[in-house]
N, C-alpha and C positions, 0 to 999 in steps of 0.2 A: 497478566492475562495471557492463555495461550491461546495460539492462530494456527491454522494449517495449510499448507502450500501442496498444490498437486504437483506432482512433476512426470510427464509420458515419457518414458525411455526410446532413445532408439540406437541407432547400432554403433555411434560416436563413444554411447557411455557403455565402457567396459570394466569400468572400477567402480568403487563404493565411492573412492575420493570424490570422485568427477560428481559422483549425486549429491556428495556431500557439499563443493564448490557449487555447486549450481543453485542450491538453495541458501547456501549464503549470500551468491549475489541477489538472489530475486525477493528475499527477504529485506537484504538492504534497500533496493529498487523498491520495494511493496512501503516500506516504512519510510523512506525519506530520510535514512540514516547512513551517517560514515562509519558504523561503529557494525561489525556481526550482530542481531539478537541471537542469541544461545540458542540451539538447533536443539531441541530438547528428544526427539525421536525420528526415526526416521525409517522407515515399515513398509516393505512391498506387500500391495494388497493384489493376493496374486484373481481373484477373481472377474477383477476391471482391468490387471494387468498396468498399474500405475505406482508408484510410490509417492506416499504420502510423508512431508516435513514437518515436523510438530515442534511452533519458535516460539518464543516467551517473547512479550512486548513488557516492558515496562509503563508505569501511570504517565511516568514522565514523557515517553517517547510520546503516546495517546494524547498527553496534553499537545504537544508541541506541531503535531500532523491536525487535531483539530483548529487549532490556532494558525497554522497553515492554509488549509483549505479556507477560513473563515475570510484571510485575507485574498485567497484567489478568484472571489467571488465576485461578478460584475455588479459594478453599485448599481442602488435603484435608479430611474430615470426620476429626476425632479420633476418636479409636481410645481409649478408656480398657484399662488391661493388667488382669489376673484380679485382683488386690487392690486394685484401684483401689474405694472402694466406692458412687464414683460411676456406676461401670457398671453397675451394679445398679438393676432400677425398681423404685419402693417398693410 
């Protein structure tokens, strides 16, 4: 699956490297991964003045950030049923 990352230039990035570094980190950052995803493009769109990162996700990575977030999730509040007699305030 490919994903795309904006990235605003300003006067720090004077190289291609530096855009190229920057969207490996925030790729990694964005994915929850130790690993680079593959920076598949990477295109100044000179009309909005941004450059755009275009990275491949793997199925597996997609599994693994779903399955992440599933567990970050705050449980539901219990629910005690009518005979429970813990539902009841003393």
């Amino acid at each position: 699956m490919l994903k795309a990352l904006v990235i605003t230039p300003n006067e720090k990035i004077t190289e291609f490297g530096s855009l190229l570094a920057i969207a490996r980190s925030e790729t990694r950052k964005r994915e929850h991964s130790e690993q680079n995803p593959p920076i598949r493009a990477l295109v100044f769109v000179a009309d909005v003045r941004v450059y755009v990162a275009v990275y491949e996700v793997s199925e597996s990575s997609l599994k693994n950030i779903q399955q992440k977030k599933s567990e970050l999730k705050e449980p539901e509040e219990h629910k005690f049923s009518d005979d429970d007699p813990r539902g009841e305030e003393a």
